[in-house]
C-alpha positions in Angstrom: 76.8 74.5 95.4 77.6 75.6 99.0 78.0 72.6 101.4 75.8 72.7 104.6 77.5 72.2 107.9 74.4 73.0 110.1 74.3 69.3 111.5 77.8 69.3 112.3 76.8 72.9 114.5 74.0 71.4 116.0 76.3 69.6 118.3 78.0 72.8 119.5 74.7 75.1 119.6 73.5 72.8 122.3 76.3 73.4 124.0 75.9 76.8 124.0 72.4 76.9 124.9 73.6 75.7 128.5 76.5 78.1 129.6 76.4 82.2 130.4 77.7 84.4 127.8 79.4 86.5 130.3 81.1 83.8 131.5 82.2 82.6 127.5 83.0 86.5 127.0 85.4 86.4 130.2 87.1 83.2 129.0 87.8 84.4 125.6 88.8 87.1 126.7 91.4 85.3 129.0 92.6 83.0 126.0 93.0 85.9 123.6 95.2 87.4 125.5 97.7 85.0 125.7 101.0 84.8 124.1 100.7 81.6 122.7 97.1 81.2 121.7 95.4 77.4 122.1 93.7 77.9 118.7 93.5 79.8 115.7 91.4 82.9 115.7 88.8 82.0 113.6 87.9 79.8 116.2 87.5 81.9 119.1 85.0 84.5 116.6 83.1 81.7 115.6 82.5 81.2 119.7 82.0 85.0 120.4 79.7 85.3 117.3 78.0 82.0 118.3 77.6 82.7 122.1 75.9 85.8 121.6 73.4 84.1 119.5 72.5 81.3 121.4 74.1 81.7 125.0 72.0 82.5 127.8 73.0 85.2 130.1 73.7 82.9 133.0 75.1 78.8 132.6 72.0 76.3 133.4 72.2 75.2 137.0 74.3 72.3 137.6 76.9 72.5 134.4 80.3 72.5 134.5 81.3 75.7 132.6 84.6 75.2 132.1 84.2 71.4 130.7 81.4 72.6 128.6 82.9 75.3 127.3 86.8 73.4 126.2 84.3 70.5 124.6 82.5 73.7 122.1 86.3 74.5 121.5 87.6 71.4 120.4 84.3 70.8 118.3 84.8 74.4 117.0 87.9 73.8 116.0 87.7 70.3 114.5 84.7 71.8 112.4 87.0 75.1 110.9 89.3 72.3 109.6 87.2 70.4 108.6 85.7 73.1 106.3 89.5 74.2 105.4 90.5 70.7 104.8 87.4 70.7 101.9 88.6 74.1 100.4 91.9 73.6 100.3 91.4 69.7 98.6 88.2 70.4 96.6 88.3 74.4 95.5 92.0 73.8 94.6 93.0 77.4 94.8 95.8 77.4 97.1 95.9 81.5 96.4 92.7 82.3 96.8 92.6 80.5 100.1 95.6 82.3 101.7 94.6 85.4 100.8 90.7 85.3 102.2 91.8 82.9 105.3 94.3 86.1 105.8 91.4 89.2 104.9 89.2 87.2 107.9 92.0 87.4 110.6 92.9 90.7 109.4 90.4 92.4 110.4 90.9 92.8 113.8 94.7 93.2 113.6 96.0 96.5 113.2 99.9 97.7 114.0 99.9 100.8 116.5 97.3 102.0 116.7 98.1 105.7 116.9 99.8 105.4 113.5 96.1 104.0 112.1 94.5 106.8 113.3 97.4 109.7 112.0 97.0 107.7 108.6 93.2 108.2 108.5 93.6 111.9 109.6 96.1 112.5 106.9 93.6 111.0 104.0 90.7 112.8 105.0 92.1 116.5 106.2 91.0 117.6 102.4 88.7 120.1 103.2 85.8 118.4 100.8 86.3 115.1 102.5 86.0 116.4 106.1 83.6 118.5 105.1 81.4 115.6 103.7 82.4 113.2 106.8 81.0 115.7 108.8 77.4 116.3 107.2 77.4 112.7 107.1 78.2 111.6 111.2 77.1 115.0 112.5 80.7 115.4 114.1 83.6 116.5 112.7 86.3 113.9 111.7 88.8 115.7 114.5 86.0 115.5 117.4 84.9 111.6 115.8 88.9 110.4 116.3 89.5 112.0 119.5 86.4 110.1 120.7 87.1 107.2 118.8 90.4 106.7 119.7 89.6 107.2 124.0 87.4 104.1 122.8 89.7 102.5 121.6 92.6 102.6 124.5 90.4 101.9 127.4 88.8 98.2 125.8 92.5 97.5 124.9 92.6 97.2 128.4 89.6 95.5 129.6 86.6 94.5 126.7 83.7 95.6 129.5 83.3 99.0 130.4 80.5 101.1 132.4 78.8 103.5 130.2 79.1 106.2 132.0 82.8 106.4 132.5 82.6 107.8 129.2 80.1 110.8 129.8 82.7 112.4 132.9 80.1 115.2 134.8 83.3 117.7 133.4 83.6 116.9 130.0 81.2 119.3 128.8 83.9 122.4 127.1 85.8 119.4 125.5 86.0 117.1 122.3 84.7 114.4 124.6 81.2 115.9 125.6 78.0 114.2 125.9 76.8 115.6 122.7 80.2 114.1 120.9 80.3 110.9 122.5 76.5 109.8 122.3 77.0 110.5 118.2 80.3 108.2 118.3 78.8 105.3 120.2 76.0 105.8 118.1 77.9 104.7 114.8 79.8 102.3 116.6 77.9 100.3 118.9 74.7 98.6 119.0 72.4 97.2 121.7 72.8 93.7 122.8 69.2 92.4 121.8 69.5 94.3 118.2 73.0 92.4 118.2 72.0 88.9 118.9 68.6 89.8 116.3 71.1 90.9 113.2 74.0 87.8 114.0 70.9 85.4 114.1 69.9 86.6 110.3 73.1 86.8 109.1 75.2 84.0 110.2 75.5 81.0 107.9 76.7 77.4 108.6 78.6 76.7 105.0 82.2 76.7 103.8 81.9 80.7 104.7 80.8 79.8 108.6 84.2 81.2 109.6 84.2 84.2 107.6 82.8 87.2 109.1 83.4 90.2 106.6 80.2 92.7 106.8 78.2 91.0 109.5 76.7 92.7 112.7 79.6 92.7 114.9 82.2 93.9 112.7 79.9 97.1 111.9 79.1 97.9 115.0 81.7 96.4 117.1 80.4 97.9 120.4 77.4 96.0 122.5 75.6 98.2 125.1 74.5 95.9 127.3 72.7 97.4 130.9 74.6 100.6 132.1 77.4 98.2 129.9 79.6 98.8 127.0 81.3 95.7 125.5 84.0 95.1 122.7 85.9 92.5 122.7 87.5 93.2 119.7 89.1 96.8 120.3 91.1 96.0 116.6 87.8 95.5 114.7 86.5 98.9 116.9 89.6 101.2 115.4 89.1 99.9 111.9 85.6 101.1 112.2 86.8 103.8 113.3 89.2 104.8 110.9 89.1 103.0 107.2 85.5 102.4 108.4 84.7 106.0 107.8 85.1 105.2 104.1 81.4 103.0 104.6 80.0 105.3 107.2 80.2 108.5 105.3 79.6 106.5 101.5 82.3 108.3 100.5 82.2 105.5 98.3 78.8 106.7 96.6 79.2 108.4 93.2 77.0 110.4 93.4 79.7 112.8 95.6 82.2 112.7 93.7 85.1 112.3 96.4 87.2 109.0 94.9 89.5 111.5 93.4 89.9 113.2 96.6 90.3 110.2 98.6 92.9 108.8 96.0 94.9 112.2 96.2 94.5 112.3 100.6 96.2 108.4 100.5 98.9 109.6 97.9 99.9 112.7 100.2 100.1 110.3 103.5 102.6 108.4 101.0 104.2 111.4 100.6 104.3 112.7 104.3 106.3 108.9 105.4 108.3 109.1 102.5 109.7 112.9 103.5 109.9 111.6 107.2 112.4 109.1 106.2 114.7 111.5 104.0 115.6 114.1 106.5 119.1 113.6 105.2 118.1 114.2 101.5 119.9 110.9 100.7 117.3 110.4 98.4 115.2 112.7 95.5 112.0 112.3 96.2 109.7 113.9 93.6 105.6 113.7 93.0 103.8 113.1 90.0 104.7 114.7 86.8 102.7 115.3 84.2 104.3 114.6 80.3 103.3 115.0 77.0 101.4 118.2 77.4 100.0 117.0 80.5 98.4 114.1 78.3 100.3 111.7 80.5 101.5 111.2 84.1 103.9 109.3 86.1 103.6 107.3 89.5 102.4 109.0 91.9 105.9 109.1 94.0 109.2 109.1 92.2 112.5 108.5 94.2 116.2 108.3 93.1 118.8 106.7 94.4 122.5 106.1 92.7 121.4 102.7 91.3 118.0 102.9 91.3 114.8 104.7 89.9 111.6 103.7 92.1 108.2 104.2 91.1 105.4 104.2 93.4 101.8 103.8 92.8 99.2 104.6 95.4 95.8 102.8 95.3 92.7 103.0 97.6 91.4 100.2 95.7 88.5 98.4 98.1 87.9 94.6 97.7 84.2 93.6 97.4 82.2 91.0 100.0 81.9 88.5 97.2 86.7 88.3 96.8 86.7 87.3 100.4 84.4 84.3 100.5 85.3 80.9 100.2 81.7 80.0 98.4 82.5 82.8 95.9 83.0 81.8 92.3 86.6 82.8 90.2 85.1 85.2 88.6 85.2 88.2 91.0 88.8 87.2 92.0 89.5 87.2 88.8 88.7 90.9 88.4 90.4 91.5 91.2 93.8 90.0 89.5 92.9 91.5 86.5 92.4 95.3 88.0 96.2 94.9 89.3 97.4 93.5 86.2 96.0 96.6 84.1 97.6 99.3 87.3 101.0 97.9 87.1 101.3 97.5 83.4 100.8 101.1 83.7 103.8 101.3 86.0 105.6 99.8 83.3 104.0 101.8 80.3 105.7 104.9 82.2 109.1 102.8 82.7 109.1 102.4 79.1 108.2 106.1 78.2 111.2 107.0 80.5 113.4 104.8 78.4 112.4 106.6 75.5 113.1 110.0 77.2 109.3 111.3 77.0 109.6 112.7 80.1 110.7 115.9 79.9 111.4 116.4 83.2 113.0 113.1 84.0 116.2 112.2 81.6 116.7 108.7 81.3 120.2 107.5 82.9 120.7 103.9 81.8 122.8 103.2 84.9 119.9 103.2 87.1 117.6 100.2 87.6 114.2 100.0 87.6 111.6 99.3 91.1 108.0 99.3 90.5 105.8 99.7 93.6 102.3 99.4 94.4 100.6 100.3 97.9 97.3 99.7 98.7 95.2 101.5 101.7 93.4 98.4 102.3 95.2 95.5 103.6 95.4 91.8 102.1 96.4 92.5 98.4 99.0 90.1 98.1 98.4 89.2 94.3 102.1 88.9 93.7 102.3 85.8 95.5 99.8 84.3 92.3 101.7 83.5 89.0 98.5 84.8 86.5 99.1 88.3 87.4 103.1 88.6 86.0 101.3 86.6 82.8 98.3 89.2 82.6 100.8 92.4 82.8 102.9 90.9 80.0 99.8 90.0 77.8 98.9 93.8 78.4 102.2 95.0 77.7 102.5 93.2 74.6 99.3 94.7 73.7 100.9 98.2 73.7 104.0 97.0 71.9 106.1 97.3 75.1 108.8 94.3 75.2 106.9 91.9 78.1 110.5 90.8 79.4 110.5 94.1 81.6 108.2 92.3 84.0 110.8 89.7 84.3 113.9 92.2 84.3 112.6 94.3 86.8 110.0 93.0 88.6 107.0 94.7 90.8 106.3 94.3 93.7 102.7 94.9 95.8 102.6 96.0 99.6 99.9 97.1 102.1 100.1 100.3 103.3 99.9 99.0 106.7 103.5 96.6 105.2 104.7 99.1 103.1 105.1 101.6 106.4 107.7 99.4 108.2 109.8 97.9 105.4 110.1 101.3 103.7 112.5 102.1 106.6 114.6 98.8 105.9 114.6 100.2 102.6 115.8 103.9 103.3 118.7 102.2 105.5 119.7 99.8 103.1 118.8 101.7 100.1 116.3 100.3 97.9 118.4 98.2 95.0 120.0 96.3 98.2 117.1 95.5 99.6 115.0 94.1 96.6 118.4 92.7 95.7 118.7 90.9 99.3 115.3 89.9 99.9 115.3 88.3 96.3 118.7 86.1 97.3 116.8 85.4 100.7 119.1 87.3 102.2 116.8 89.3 104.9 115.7 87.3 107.6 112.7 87.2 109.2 114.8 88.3 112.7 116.1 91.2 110.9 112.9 92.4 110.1 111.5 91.7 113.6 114.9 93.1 115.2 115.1 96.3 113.1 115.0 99.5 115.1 112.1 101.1 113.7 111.3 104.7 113.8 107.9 105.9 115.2 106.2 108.5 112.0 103.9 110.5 114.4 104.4 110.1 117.5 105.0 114.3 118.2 102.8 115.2 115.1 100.1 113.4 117.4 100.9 115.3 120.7 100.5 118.4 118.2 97.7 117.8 116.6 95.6 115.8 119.2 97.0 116.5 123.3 98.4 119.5 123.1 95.7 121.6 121.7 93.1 119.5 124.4 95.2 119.5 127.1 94.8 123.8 126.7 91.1 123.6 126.2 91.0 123.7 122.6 88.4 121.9 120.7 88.2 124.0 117.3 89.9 122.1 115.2 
């Protein structure tokens, strides 16, 4: 039975219901922005999400804003642990609670930002996909980016913005036209009345008050508010932006048949870093092969090294609303551990083929060792960290009559695409046995990681694709 912390809020509502939202949306702001943040960030949505709902537009006459607005901090904050403190000692699932605590601040943090949008680009160029997008938004994916991602840049400089900046008297024979940029805004922002309404409805006061998967602000992260546009969360906007689309467009519906096209646009973005990074041809990098009369079929991505065979799996696997609540039972997080189990035992199932030498096209050289990969699109899939899922592969294994003790000779390992983009270039430099070999003896060091000299994918391929053909005019694509 969820727990109700409503009387604890009460305190902190009141609070609200004196001081101006502009004036909490300018301080936030202000303490977001700094290096070393006073508190976590759970804690400052909680007060955006809170303000908008119950702040009035200007602070009551007479109140001291500033010692009003530290007091709904601290009783913020003391009421997030508080609710913490109960999961952590009463739910007792230490993994469950790591993983959802990091889905919530996830969110709204993203890497460059240019790479997020080249990576959404790259998934949904198939013709079908772009095709569907556009039926769906009534712009083309090309003209929704472009438009999405000048969004984007500006309020990661400054969350307020006048409306009309964005609708320039010259934009008219470009991407960015009235036409363009009314659709855009129209998926991505929502009036500040309709805002407050949804939040209102949707915001609860239980162990889940800090978790803010699905509600009004995160689907439309934009507020029009007067001649106005507001985001304080320009992270959340290019999420919406990008994996967003996925929601937007239901690509996710059945009913059009485009997972198998999604699946294949997030295995060729795979592909396309992996390339990127072998200029040299150090490494044999080889798709998918099919086997057995095309009965059977490897990893999506194969690549060879002199001591090691990798396999990589691509996933586009989305996690449900109910696997990143706290209130939600074990049951859906189960399936979630139980879906990876049943992909990576088929990592190994093809391992084991390999030893056999079923694949035709791959000859088995017992000198190599073994590196099973998994990458996700969506971020926050760090199952590998929880003990049941080595257990469920090896139950599945064992199953099939494939020896269990691969799991533990060779063991897998699950990334983020979002992870997987950066330490794949520590891997290319070290070479992949040294690094799994090294990270396993503790032997790479968080300074390392933070110190290596990393390459940037796209930066020309987005001048190509996105400025140059603008700057000339261009808007066809």
């Amino acid at each position: 039975m969820n727990i109700n912390y409503f009387s604890e809020f009460k305190p902190i509502r009141n609070r609200l219901r004196k001081i101006g939202l502009f004036e909490v949306l300018d301080e936030l702001y202000r303490l977001m922005k700094l290096r070393k943040p006073r508190f976590v960030p759970e804690v400052y949505e909680f007060t955006y999400v809170n303000a908008l709902i119950y702040c009035p537009i200007e602070s009551d006459r007479g109140v001291n804003f500033q010692k009003e607005f530290n007091k709904v901090l601290i009783h913020i904050s003391a009421l997030h642990y508080k609710i913490d403190t109960h999961y952590i000692n009463k739910i007792d699932d230490p993994f469950g609670f790591i993983r959802k605590s990091y889905l919530n601040q996830d969110k709204s943090r993203v890497g460059h930002y240019m790479n997020q949008f080249i990576r959404y680009y790259h998934i949904f160029s198939d013709s079908s996909l772009s095709c569907h997008i556009e039926t769906k938004i009534g712009i083309s994916y090309y003209d929704f980016m472009l438009c999405s991602f000048w969004l984007t840049g500006k309020f990661k400089d400054n969350y307020h913005i006048s409306k009309h900046y964005f609708f320039p008297a010259n934009s008219s024979n470009t991407p960015f036209n009235e036409t363009n940029m009314s659709k855009v805004l129209g998926l991505l922002s929502d009036d500040y009345v309709s805002i407050k309404s949804r939040l209102k409805s949707e915001m609860v006061y239980d162990e889940d008050a800090f978790l803010f998967f699905g509600k009004g602000h995160i689907r439309t992260p934009i507020i029009h508010y007067n001649s106005h546009l507001i985001c304080l969360y320009p992270g959340v906007l290019l999420k919406q932006a990008t994996a967003g689309v996925y929601y937007t467009a239901e690509i996710y519906d059945k009913k059009y048949n485009l997972n198998n096209q999604f699946g294949k646009g997030f295995e060729k973005y795979i592909g396309i870093i992996l390339n990127k990074l072998n200029k040299d041809g150090k490494y044999k990098i080889t798709p998918e092969i099919k086997y057995n009369k095309g009965v059977n079929k490897t990893s999506d991505w194969i690549v060879i090294e002199d001591s090691s065979l990798v396999f990589i799996e691509c996933k586009t696997k989305r996690q449900i609303l109910e696997t990143k609540l706290y209130s939600s039972g074990t049951d859906e997080d189960s399936g979630l551990q139980d879906y990876a189990a049943n992909e990576i035992s088929k990592i190994y199932k093809v391992y084991n083929d390999y030893r056999n030498n079923e694949i035709s096209d791959l000859k088995y050289d017992s000198s190599k060792s073994f590196i099973p990969i998994i990458v996700f699109l969506e971020d926050g899939f760090y199952l590998d960290i929880n003990k049941e899922i080595p257990a469920k592969i090896k139950e599945i294994l064992l199953s099939k009559g494939i020896s269990p003790e691969l799991v533990d000779e060779y063991p897998f390992h699950i990334f983020s695409v979002s992870d997987f983009e950066y330490k794949l270039q520590i891997m290319f430099k070290m070479g992949f046995s040294t690094y799994f070999t090294k990270l396993a003896a503790g032997e790479i060091s968080q300074d390392y990681i933070e110190r290596f000299d990393y390459i940037d994918y796209f930066s020309d391929d987005f001048v190509d694709l996105f400025i140059t053909p603008n700057d000339t005019g261009s808007s066809s694509k």
